[in-house]
GUGUDREN-824887 format. One record per residue: residue in three letters; x, y, z negated of N, C-alpha, C in turn. Coordinates in pm, whole numbers, padded with zeros to 5 digits, always signed. Each point is the difference from the previous one (the first is absolute). Example, Ala and Ser with C-alpha at 12.3 -4.5 7.8 and 13.67 -1.06 7.14 Angstrom:
% residues 2
ALA+01319-00569-00780-00089+00119+00000+00090+00120+00000SER-00035+00105+00072+00082+00119-00006-00077+00109-00073
% end
This chain:
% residues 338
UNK-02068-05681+03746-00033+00140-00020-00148+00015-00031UNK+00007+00105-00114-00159-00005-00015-00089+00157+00122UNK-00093-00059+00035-00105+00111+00052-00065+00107-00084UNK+00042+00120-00026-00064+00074-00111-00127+00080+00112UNK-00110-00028-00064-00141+00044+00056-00076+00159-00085UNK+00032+00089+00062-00028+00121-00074-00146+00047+00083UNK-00145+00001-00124-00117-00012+00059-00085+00110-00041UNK+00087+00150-00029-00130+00112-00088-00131-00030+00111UNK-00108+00028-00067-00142+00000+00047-00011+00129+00014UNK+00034+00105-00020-00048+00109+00025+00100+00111+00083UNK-00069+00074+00062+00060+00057+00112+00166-00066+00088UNK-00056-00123+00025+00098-00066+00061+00066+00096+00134UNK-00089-00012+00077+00060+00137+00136+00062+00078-00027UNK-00041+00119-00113+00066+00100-00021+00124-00054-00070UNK-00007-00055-00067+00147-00052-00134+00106-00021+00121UNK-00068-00161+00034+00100-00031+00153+00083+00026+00022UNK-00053+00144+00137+00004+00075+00083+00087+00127-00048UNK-00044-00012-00159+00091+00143-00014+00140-00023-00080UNK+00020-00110-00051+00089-00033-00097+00101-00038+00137UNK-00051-00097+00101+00089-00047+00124+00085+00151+00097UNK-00171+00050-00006+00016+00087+00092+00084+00166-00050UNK-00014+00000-00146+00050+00060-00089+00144+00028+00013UNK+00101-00157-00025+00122+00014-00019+00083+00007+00166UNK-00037-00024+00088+00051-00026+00114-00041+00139+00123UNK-00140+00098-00043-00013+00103+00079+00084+00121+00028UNK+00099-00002-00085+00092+00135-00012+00092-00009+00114UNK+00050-00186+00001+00090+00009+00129-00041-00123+00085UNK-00141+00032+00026-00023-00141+00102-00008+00081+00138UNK-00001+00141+00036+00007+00008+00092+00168+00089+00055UNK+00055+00030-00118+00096+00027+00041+00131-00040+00031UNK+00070+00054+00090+00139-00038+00023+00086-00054-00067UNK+00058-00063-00081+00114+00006-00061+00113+00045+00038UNK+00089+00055-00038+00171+00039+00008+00083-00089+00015UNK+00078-00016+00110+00107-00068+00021+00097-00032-00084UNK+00036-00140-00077+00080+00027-00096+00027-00133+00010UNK+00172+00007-00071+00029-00108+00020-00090-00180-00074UNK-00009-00067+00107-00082-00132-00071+00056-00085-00094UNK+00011-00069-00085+00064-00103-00112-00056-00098+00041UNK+00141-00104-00019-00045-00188+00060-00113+00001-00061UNK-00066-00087+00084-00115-00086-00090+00002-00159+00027UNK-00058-00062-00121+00048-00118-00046-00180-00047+00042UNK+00008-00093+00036-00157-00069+00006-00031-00022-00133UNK-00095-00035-00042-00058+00007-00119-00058-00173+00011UNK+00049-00090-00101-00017-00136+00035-00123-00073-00138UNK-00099-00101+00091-00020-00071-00137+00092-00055-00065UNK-00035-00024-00088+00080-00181-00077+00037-00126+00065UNK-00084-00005+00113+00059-00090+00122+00026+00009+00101UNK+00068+00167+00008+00095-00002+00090-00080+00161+00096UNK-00143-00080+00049-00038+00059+00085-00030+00171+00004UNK+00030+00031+00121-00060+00142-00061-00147+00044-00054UNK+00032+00142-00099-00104+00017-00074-00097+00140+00063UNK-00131-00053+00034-00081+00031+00086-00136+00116-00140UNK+00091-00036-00142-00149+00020-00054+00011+00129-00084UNK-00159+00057-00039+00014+00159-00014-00133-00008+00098UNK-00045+00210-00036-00084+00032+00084+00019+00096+00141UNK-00057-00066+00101+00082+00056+00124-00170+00090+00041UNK+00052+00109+00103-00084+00045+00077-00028-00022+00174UNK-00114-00036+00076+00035+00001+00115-00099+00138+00062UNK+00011+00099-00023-00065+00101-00011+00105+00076+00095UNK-00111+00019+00166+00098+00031+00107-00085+00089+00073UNK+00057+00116+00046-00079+00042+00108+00010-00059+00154UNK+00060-00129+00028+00053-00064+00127-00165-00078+00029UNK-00047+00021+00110-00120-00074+00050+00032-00159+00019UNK-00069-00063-00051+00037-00141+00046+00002+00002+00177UNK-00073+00043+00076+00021+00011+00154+00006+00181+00049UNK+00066-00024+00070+00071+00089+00094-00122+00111+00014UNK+00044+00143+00010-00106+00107+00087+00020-00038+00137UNK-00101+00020+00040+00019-00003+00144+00108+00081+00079UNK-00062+00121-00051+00111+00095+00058+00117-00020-00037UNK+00022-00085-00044+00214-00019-00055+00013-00135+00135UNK-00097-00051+00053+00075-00074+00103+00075-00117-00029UNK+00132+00001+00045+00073-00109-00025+00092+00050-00090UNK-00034+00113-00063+00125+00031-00097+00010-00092-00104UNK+00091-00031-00054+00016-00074-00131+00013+00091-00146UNK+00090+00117+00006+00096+00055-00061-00050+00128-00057UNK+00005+00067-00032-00009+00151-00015+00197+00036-00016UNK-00030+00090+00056+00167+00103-00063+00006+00027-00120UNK+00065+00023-00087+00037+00034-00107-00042+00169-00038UNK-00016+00085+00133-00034+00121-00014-00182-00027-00026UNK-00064-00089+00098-00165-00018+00053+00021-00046-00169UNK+00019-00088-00075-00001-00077-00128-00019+00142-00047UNK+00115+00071-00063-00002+00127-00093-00156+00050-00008UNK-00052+00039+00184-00115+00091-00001-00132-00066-00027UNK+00039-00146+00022-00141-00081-00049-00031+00000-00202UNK+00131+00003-00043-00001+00063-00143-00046+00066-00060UNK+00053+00130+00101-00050+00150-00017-00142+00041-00041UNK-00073-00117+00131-00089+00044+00050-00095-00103-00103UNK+00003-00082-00063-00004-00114-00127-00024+00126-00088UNK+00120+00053-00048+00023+00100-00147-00131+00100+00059UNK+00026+00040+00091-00106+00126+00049-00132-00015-00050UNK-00047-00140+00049-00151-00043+00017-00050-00017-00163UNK+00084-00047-00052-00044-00062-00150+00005+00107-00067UNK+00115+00146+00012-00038+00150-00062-00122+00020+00002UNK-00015+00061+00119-00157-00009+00076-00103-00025-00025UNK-00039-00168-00043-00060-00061-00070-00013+00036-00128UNK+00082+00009-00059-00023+00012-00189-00027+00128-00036UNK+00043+00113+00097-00066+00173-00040-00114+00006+00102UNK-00045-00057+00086-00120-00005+00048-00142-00068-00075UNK+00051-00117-00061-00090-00057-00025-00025-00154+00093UNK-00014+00001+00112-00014-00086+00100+00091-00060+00065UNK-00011-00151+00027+00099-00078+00057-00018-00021+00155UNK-00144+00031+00076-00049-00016+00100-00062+00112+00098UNK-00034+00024+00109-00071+00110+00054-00117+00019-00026UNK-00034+00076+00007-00198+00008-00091-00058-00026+00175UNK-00123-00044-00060-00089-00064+00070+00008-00101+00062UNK+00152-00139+00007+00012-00122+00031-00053-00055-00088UNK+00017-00134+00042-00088-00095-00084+00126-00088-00098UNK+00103+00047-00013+00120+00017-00044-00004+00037-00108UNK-00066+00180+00036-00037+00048-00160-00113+00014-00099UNK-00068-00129+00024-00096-00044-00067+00055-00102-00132UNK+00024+00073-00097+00169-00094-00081-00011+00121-00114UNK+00051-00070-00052+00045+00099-00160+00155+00055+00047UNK+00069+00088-00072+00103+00113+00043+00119-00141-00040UNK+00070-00064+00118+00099-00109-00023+00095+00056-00093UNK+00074+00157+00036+00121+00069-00082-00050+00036-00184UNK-00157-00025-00031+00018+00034-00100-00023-00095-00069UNK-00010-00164+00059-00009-00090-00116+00148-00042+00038UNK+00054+00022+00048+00175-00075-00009-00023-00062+00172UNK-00087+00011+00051+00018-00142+00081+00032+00064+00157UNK+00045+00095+00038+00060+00020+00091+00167-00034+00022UNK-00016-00086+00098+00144-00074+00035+00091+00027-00063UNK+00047+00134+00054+00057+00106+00014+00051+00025-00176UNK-00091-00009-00104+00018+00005-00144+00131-00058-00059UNK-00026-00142+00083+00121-00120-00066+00094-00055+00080UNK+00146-00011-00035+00080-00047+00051-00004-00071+00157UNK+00045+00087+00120-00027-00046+00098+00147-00091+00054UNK-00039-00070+00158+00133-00063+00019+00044+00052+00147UNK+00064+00025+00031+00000+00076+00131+00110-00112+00065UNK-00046-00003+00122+00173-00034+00120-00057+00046+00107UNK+00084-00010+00079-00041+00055+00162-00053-00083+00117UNK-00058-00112-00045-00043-00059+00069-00156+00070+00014UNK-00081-00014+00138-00131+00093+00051-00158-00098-00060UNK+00044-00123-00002-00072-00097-00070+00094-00133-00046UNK-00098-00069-00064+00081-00124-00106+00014-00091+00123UNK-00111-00023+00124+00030-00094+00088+00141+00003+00084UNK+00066-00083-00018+00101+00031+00110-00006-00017+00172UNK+00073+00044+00064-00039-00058+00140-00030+00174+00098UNK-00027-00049+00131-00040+00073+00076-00127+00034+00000UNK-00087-00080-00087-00119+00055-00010-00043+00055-00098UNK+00037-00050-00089-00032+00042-00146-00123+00045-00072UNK-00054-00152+00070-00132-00013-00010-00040-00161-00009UNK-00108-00010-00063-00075-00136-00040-00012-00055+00144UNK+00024-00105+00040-00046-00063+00146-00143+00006+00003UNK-00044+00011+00149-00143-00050+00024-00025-00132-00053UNK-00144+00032-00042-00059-00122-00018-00060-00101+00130UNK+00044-00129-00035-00050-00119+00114-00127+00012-00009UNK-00038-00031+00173-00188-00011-00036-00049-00070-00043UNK+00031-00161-00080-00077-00020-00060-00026+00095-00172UNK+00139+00032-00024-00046+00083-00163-00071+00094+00060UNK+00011+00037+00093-00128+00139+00027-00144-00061-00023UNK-00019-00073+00106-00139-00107-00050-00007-00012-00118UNK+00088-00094-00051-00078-00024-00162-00003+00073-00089UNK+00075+00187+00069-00047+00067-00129-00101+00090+00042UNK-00026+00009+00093-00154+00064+00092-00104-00089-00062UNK-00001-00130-00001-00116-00128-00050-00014+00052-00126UNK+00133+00014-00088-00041+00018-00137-00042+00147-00057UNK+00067+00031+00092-00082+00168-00066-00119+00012+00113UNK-00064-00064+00061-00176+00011+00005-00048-00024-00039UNK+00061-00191-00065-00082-00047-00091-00061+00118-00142UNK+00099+00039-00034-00007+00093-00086-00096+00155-00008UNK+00033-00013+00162-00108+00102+00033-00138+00048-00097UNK-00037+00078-00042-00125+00025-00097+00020-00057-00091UNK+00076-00073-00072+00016-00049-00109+00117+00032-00092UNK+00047+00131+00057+00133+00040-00076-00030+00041-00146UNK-00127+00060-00027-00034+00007-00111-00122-00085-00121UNK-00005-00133+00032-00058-00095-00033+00047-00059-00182UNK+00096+00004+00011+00044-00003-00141+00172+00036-00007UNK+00061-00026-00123+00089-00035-00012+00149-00079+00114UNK-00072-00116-00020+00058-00086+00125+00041+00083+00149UNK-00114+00064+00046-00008+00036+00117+00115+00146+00030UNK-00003+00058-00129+00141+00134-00022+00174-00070+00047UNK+00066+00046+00018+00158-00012+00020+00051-00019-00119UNK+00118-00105+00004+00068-00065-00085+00071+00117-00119UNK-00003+00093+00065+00083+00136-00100-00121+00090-00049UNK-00131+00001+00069-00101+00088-00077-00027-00067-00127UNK+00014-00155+00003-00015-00073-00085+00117+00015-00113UNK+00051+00015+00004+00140-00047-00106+00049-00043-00014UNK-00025-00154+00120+00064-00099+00007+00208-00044+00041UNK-00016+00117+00149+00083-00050+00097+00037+00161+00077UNK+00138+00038-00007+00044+00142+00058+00060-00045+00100UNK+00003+00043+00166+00079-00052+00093+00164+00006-00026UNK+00027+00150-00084+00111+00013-00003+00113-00077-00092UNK-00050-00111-00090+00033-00102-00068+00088-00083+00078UNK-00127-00047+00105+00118-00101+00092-00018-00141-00057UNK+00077-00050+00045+00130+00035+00041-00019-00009+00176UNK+00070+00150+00058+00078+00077-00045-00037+00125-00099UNK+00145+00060-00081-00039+00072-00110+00038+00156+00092UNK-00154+00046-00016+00033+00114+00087-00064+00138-00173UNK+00011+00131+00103+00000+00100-00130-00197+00016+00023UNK-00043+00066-00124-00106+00020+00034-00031+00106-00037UNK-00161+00050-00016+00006+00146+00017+00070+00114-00083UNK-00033-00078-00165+00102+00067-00120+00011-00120-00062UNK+00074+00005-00123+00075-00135-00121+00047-00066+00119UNK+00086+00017+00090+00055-00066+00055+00133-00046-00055UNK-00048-00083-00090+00109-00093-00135+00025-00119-00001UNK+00076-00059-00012+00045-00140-00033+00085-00043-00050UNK-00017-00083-00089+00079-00080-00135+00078-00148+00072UNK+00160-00004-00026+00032-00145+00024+00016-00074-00108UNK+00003-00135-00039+00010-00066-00110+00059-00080+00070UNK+00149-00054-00063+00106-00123+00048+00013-00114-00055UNK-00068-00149-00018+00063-00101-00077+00077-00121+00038UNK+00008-00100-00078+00070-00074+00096-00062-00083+00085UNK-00147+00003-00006-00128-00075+00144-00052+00054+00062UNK+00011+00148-00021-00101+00071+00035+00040+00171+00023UNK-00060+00064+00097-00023+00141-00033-00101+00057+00046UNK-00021+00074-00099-00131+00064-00001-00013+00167+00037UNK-00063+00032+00103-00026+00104+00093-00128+00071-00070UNK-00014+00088-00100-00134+00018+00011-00037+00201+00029UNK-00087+00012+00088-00014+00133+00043-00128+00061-00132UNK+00037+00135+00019-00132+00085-00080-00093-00016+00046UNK-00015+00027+00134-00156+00018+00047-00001-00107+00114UNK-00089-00106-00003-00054+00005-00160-00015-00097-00065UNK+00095-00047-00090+00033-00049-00121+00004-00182+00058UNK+00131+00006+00132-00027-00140+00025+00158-00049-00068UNK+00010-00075-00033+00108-00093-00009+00060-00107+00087UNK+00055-00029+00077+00040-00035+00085+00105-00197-00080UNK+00027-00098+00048+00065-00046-00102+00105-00084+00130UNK+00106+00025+00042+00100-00056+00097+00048-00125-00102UNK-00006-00122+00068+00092-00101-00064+00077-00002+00061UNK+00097-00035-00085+00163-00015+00045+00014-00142-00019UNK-00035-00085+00017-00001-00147-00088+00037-00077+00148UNK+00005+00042+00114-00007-00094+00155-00121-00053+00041UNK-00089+00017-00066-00121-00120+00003-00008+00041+00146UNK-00124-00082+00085-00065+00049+00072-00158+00061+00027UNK-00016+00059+00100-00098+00051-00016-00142-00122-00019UNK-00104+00084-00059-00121-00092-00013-00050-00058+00156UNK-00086-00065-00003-00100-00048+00130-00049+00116+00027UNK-00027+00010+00153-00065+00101+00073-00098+00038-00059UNK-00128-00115-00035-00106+00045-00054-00047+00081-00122UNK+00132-00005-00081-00052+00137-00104+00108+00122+00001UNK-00121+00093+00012+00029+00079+00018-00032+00171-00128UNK+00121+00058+00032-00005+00090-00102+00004+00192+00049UNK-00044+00011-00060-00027+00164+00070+00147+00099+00013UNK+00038-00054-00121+00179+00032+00034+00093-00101+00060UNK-00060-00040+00008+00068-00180+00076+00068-00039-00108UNK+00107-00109+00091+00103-00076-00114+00138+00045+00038UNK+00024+00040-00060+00164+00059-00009+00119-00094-00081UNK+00091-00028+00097+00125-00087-00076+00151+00135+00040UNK+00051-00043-00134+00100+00065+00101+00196-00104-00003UNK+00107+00092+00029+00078-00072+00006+00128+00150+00032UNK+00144-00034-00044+00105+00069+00007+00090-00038+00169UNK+00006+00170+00043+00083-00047+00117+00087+00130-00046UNK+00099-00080-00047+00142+00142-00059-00086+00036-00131UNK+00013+00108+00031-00073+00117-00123-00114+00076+00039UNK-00102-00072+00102-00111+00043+00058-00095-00134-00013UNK-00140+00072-00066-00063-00064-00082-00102-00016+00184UNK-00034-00168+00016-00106-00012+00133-00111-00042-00090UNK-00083+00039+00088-00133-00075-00072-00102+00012+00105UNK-00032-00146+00008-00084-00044+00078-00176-00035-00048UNK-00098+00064+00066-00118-00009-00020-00120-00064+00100UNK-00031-00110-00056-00120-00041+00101-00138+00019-00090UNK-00080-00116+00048-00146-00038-00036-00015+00113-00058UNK-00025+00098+00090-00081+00128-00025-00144-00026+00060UNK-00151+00060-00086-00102+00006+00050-00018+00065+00126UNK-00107+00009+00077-00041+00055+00142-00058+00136-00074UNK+00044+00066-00074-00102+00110-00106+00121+00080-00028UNK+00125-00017-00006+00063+00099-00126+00176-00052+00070UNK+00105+00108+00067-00021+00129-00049-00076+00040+00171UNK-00011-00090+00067-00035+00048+00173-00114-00102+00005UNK-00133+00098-00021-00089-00052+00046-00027-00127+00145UNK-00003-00088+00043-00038-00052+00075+00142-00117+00075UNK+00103+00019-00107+00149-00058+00033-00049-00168-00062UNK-00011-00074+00086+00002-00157-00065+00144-00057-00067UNK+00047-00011+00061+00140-00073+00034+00165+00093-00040UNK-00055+00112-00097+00116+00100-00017+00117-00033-00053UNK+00071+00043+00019+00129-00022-00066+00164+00086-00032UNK-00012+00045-00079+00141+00140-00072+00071-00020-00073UNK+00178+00024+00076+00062-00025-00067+00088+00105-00049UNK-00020+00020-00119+00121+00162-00064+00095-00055+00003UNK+00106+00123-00018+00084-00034-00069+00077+00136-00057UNK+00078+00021-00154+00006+00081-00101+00139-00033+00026UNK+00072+00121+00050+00174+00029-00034-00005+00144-00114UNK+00048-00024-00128+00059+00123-00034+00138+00039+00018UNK-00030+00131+00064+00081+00074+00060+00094+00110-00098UNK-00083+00035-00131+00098+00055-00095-00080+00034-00106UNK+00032+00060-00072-00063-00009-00170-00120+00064+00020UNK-00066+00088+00109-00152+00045-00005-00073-00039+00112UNK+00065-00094+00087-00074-00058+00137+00030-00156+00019UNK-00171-00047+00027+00043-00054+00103-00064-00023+00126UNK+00044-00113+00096-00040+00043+00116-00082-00097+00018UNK-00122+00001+00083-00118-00068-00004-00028-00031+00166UNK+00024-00143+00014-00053+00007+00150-00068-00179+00007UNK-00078+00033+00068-00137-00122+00029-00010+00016+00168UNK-00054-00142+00003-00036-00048+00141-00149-00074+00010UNK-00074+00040+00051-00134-00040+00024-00039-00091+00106UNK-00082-00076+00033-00035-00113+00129-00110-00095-00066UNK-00049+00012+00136-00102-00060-00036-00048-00012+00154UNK+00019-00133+00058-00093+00053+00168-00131-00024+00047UNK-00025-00050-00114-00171+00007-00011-00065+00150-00002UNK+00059+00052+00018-00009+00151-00103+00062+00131+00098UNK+00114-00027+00016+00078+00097+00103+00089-00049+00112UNK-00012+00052+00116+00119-00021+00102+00094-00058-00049UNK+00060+00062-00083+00207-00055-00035-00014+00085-00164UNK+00126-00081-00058+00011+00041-00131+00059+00135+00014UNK+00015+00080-00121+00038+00173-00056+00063-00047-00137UNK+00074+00106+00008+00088-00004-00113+00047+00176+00015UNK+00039+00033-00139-00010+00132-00107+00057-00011-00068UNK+00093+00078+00006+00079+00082-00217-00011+00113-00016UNK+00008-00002-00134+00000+00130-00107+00059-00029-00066UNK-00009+00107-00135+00102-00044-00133-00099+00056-00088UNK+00048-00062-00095-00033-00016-00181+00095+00115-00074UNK-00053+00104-00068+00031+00071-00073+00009-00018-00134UNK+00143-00001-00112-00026-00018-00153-00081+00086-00043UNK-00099-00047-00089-00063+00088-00051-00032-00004-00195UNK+00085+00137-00065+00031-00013-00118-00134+00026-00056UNK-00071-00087-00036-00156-00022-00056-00036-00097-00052UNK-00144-00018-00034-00033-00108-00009-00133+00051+00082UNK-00065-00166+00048-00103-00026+00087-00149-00013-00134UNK-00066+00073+00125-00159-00023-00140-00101-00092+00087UNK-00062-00058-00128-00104-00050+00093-00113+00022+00099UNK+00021-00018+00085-00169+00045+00078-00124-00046-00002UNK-00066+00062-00063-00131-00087-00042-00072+00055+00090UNK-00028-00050+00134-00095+00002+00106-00175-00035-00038UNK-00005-00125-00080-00117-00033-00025-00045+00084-00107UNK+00069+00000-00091-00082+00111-00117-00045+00126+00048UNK+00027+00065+00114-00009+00121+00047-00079+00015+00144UNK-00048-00139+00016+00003-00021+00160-00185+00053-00012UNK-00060+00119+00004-00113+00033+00027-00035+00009+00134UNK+00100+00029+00057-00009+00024+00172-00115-00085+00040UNK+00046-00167-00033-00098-00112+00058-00141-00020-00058UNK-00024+00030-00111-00107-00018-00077-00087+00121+00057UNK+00071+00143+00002-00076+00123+00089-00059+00005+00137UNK+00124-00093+00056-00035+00012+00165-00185-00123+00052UNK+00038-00092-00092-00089-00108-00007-00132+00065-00063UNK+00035+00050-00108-00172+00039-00012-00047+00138+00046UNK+00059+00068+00101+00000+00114+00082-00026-00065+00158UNK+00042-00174+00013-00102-00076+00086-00139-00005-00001UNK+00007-00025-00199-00140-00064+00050-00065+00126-00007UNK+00027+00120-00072-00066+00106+00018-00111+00026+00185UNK+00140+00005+00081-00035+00007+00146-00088-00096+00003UNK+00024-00089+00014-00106-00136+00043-00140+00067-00050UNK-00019+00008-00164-00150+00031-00026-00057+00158+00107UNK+00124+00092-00006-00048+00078+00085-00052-00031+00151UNK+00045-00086+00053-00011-00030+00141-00135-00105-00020UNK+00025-00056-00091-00148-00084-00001-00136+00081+00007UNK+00022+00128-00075-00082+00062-00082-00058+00107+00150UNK+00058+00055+00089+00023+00037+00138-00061-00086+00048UNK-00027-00136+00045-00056-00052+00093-00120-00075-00066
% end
């Protein structure tokens, strides 16, 4: 199968955001009508396996961890679901005849108007279930961290101390352009273009998300994984067929990307489609260098009738070049003071 790479340079966000967010807003928050369902047939490659490829959305209002106040709930009712909708459709009205996506005077709404470049959630095809977060469990929450990752990430962010704005280097892997946590693996949603492309062959499949603009490359070939010592910021991903659920296993991930300060990480998805516009997405995390006990989470993948654009982070990325020489600005001022 070939990868078709669609790259306009110009107003990528808006195009995106509105062409995605365009065809899918009329009924992404509404109900559908009860009606009778028609078989559905899995949709197969050429060798057999099921076919995973197309552009999906993971664009959710579900918190990866639990509110507090929901407790040990897991679930919402089907009535609590409706009003969290409601209250979805409400906010994003709101937003687009107001003008504003945020409360005035947070530091929230220090931001350009999200509803009028496309990029409020809420715009594009959402995925709803009733689960209260993606973690499963009674906690539904990330485990504590062991004290030694507390230490070594206290050591490293002092080291860092006064030097957050020193150059380049010293900024976060995503101010940079480099590295989005929500990539993964695990593939979680992120703030907007929460998009992703599958590509199926017979060695390989290829995972690649919009934002921002990683490609992901799963071998299917059995190999095994590389030596501990190299290491990759998306790690190394193999995968393998159990039924018609795609596993895929990821190590030699850096201590940098997608959980800061995780040595030893390790996630394993795995992709059931469930019917011609879903599928279901659930991963397991561990690492005990890192946390108490492993966590594990699902969601689902939404079809999404589009195509994906490119995100050109670096062509656009002024943020870092501004914030840095708005350093050294301060510095001469503070020099200039004493």
């Amino acid at each position: 199968m070939n990868l078709r790479h669609f790259a306009p340079k110009v107003g990528v966000l808006t195009l995106g955001l509105l062409v995605l967010g365009g065809l899918a807003s009329a009924q992404a928050l509404a109900t559908k009508p009860a009606t009778a369902k028609k078989a559905w047939t899995m949709p197969r490659t050429p060798d057999g396996h099921p076919d995973f490829q197309g552009v999906w959305t993971n664009n959710t209002r579900t918190p990866l961890q639990r509110p507090k106040e929901l407790g040990a709930k897991e679930f919402y009712t089907e009535e609590e679901l409706a009003n969290l909708q409601k209250r979805e459709q409400d906010r994003l009205a709101k937003n687009e005849e107001d003008g504003r996506p945020t409360e005035p005077g947070t530091a929230a709404d220090v931001h350009y108007d999200f509803a009028e470049y496309g990029l409020d959630p809420a715009q594009a095809k959402q995925v709803w279930n009733r689960r209260t977060s993606m973690i499963v469990g009674p906690e539904g929450s990330i485990p504590p961290q062991t004290p030694e990752a507390r230490k070594r990430i206290a050591d490293a962010n002092a080291k860092l101390r006064g030097h957050e704005f020193d150059g380049p280097e010293s900024r976060p892997l995503g101010a940079r352009c480099l590295a989005f946590a929500n990539v993964g693996p695990p593939l979680l949603p992120a703030g907007y273009n929460s998009n992703l492309q599958i590509v199926q062959g017979a060695n390989s499949v290829v995972i690649e998300t919009e934002m921002i603009h990683d490609a992901r490359v799963v071998d299917m070939t059995g190999r095994p994984h590389p030596a501990a010592n190299i290491r990759q910021w998306k790690g190394d991903s193999i995968g393998h067929w159990e039924g018609d659920t795609l596993v895929i296993d990821t190590t030699n991930f850096t201590d940098q990307t997608p959980y800061a300060g995780a040595e030893n990480l390790h996630v394993i998805e795995r992709l059931t489609r469930v019917d011609n516009d879903t599928i279901k997405y659930e991963f397991k995390v561990e690492d005990p260098s890192m946390w108490t006990k492993p966590w594990a989470a699902e969601t689902y993948f939404s079809k999404v009738n589009g195509l994906m654009y490119e995100y050109a982070c670096h062509e656009a990325n002024y943020g870092l070049a501004n914030t840095l020489s708005g350093a050294r600005v301060a510095e001469k001022e503070g020099a200039a003071k004493k």
